[in-house]
C-alpha positions in Angstrom: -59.0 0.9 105.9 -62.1 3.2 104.6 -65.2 1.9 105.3 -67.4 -0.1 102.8 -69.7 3.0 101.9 -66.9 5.2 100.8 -65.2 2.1 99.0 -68.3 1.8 97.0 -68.7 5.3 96.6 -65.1 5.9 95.2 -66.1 2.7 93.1 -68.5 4.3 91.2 -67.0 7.0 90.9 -63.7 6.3 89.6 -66.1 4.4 87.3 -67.7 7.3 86.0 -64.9 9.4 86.0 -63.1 6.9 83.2 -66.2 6.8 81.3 -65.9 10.7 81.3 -62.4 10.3 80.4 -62.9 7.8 77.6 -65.3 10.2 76.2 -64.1 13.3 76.8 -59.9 12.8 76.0 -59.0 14.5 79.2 -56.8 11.9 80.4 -56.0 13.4 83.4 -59.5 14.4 84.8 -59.5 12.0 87.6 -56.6 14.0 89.3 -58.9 17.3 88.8 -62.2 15.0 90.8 -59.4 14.3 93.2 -58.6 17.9 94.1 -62.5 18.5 94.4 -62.7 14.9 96.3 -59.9 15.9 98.4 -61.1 19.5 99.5 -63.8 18.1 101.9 -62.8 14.4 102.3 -59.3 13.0 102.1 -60.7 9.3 103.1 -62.6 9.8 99.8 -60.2 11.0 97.7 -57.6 8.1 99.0 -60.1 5.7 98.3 -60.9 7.4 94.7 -57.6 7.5 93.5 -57.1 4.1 94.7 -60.1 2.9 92.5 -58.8 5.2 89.5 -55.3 3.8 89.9 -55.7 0.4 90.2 -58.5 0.2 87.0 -55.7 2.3 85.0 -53.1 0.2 85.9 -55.5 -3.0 84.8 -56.4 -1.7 81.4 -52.4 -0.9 80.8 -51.8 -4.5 81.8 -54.5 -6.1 79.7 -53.1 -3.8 76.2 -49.4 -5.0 77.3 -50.6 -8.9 77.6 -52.9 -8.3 73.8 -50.1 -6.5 72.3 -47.3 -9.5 73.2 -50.2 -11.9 72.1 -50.1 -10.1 68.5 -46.9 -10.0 68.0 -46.2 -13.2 69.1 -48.9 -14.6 66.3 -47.7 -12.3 63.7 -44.1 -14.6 64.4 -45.5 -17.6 64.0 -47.9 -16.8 61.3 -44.5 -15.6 59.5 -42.4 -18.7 60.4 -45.6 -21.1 59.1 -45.6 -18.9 55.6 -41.9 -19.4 55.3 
């Protein structure tokens, strides 16, 4: 397990890196931070991809659970107009 600075530092990071993401379109920057990470610090670029992957696979999960949560009221609001 990495230590807590380089947790925290990969934290903020993979924060900053989505933001840069969202912004810019490149969807696939984080793997080029991870290259640059992964040049001088593997522990850091473990923990960064870690931080990157679990927040990626979080915001996939949330638009899966709000796009079931539509639909499913678009059916009922169709079976209550019926």
């Amino acid at each position: 397990m990495a230590d807590e600075s380089v947790i925290a530092m990969a934290n903020k990071l993979a924060e900053e890196c989505l933001a840069v993401q969202k912004e810019t379109g490149e969807d696939r920057l984080f793997m080029e931070v991870g290259d640059v990470l992964g040049a001088s610090s593997q522990t850091l670029e473990e923990a960064f991809l870690t931080a990157i992957r679990t927040r990626m696979a979080e915001q996939q999960g949330r638009k899966f659970l709000a796009n079931k949560l539509r639909l499913h009221r678009a059916s009922t609001t169709d079976v209550k107009d019926v």
